[in-house]
N, C-alpha and C positions, 0 to 999 in steps of 0.2 A: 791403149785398150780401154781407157776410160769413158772414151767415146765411145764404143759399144755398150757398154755397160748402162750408162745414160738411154742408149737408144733403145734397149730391150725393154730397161725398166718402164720409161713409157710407153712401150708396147702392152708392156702387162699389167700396167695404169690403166689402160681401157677397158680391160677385162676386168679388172678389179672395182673399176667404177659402177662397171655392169653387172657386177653382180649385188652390190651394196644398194644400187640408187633407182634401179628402173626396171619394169615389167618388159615381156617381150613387144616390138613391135610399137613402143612408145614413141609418138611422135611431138619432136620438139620446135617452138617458133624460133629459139635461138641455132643460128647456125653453126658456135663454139662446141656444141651440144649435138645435134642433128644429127651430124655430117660422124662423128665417133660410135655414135647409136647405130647410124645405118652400117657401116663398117664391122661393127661385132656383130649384128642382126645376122648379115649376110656369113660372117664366118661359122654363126652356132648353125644357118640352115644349110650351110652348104654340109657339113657336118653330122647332119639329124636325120640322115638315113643311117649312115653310121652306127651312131652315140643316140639313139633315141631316150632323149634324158630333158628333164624340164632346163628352161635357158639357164637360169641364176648356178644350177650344176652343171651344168655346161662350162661356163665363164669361168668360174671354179676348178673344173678340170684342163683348163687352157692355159691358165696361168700357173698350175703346176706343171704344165707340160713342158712351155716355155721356158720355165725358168731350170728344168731338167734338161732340155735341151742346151740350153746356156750353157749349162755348168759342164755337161758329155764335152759338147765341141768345142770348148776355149781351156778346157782340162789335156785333150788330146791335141792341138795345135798349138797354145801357147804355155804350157805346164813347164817346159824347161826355162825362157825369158820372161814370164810375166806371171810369177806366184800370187794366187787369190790373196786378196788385202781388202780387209777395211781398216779405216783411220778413225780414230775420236780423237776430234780436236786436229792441232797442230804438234802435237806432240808423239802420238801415241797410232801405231800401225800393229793390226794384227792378221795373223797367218793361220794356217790350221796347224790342229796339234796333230792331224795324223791326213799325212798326206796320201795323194790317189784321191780317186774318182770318190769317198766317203768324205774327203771335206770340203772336195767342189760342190758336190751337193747343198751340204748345209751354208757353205757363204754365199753359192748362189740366191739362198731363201735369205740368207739374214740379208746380204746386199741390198735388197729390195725390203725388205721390212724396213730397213735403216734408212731406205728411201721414203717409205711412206710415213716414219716416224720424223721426219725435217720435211717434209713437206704438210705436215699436220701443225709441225711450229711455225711455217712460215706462214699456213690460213690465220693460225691467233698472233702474231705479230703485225700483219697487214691488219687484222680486226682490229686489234690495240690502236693502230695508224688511222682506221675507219671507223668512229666514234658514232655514226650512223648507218644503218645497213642500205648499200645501196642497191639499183634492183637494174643495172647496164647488161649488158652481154656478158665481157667476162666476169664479175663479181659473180653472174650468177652461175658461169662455167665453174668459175673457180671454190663454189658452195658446192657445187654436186661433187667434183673431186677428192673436196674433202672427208666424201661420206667415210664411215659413218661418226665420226666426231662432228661434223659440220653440225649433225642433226639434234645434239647435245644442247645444252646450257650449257654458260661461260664457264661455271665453277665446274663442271663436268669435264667440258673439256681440257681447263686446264689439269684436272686430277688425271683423267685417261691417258693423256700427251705424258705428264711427268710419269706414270704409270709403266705404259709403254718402252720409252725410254729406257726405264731401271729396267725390268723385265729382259729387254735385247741387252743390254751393256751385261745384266748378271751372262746371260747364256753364250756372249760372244768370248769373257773370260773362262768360262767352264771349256769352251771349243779351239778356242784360237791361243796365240801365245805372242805379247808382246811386246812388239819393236820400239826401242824409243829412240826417236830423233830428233834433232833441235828444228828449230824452229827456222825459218830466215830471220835473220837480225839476231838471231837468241845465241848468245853461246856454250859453245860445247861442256864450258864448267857448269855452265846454269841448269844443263838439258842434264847433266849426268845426277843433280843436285834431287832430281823426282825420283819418287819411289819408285819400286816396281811394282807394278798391278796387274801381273802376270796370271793371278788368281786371285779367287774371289773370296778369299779368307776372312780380309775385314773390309767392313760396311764403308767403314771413311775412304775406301779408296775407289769401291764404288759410288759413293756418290759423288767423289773427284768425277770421275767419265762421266757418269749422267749429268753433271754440269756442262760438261762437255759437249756432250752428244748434243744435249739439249741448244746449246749454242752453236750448233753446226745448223743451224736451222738459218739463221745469217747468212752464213755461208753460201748456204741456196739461194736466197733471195739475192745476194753479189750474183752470183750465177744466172741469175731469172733476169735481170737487169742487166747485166753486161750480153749477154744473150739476146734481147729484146731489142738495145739501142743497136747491134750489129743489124740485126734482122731491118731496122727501120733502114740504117744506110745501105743494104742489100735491095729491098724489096723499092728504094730510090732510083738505083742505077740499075735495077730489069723494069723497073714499072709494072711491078705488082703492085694492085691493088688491093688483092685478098692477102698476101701479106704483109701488108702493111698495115691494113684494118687490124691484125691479129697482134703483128708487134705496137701498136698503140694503144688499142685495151689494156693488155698486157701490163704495161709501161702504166698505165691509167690505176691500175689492178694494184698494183705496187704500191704504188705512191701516195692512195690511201686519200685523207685531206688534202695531202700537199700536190696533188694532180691541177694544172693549171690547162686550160683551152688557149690555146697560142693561136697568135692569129697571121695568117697563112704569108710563108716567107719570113716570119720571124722564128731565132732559134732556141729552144730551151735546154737550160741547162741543169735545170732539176732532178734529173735521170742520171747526169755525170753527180750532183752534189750526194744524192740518194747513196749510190755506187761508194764514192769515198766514208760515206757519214755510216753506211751501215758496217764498212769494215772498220773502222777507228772500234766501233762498239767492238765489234767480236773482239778484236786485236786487247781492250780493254777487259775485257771479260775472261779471256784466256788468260791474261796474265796477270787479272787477280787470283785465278784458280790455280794458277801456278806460283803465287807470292803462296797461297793457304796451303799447297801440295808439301810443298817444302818446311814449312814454318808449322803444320801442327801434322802430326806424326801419331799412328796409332799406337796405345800402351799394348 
């Protein structure tokens, strides 16, 4: 079901971009861009006899609908095998604290906050990687995406992102209730060894998860990349060329500096080293925060 989840959420990434980034009826020369534009255009007018409402509330109202609709239909089909969860980190899974269709609701919203909250660390992660702004297709897709942090200064957005974060991690412990579980590799003495941050009592244990969360932003980028290089070996064996254009930016998008132009018939391996090198970090990161979890304990 995690597959679905992925695929609504950027469903409602478009709408969310359209409401932050563009006027009605904007037209774009990039086709990252374009082709997403003309697709909400056509949904807010098919729509605007209806809902006669300016587009940005339009967009607005879609992606509340969306994501109600989410929460109705995978509350009522999969409610018995597949209880609403989100994860911080590798450690930590939470539920609602009150089950039925009142806490499909709110995970459905947080799901997707928690989306756009790792999707906001992975635009300043890639930026950290891209020490110069560049001005390609998807760099520039991936700038409008990130509205509206994208639109910020550095020290802005790194305040808003850390901000953000605390803000969801407080409200997902006030709603949900959580699961700890070990890790792969990790064992079960080590995993039982963290506290519990079941609530939101003290600050150290929040800002344990917002380390966390915050480092789930990796995570995505392993995902964006393992995603990417499948897409290139797919879009191989159909001989697509639009996606293939899409998983090379992409992969280009990523990799920041270390983006190399191969030349044709030769194979890169930068995408597979990326992939490895960004999980060793998270894998490190988590299990400093889990050396601190353990070892300093609030009075």
């Amino acid at each position: 079901m995690d597959a679905l989840l992925i695929i609504t959420d950027l469903l409602v990434l478009l709408f969310w971009v359209r409401f932050w980034a563009a006027s009605e009826q904007e037209f774009y020369f990039n086709p990252f861009l374009s082709a997403p534009a003309r697709l909400t255009d056509r949904v807010v007018d098919f729509l605007r006899p209806v809902l006669p409402l300016p587009g940005r509330l339009m967009a607005l109202l879609l992606v509340a609908f969306v994501l109600a609709f989410r929460a109705v239909a995978l509350q009522h089909f999969f409610a018995e095998n597949w209880p609403w969860t989100v994860t911080i980190g590798p450690f930590f899974a939470f539920t609602p604290r009150q089950p039925g269709m009142h806490g499909a609701l709110l995970f459905s919203l947080l799901d997707f906050l928690f989306f756009i909250a790792r999707f906001w660390g992975l635009y300043l992660f890639v930026q950290a990687l891209t020490p110069v702004m560049r001005r390609d297709r998807g760099s520039e897709a991936f700038h409008v995406a990130a509205m509206p942090l994208s639109a910020q200064r550095w020290w802005l957005q790194l305040l808003l992102l850390v901000a953000t974060h605390a803000v969801l991690v407080y409200e997902l412990t006030r709603v949900g209730v959580a699961t700890l579980h070990a890790a792969e590799g990790m064992p079960h003495s080590t995993a039982a060894m963290l506290p519990d941050v079941s609530t939101a009592d003290h600050l150290l244990h929040l800002g344990w998860l917002t380390a966390l969360s915050l480092a789930d932003a990796l995570q995505a980028g392993k995902a964006c990349m393992l995603a990417f290089i499948i897409g290139s070996f797919v879009s191989l064996l159909l001989q697509n060329a639009a996606l293939n254009a899409v998983c090379n930016e992409g992969v280009s998008v990523l990799l920041g500096r270390f983006a190399r132009r191969i030349p044709v018939g030769m194979l890169d391996f930068t995408p597979i080293l990326y992939f490895f090198g960004v999980n060793i970090l998270y894998v490190l990161i988590c299990y400093a925060v889990m050396v601190l979890m353990t070892a300093v304990r609030p009075g």
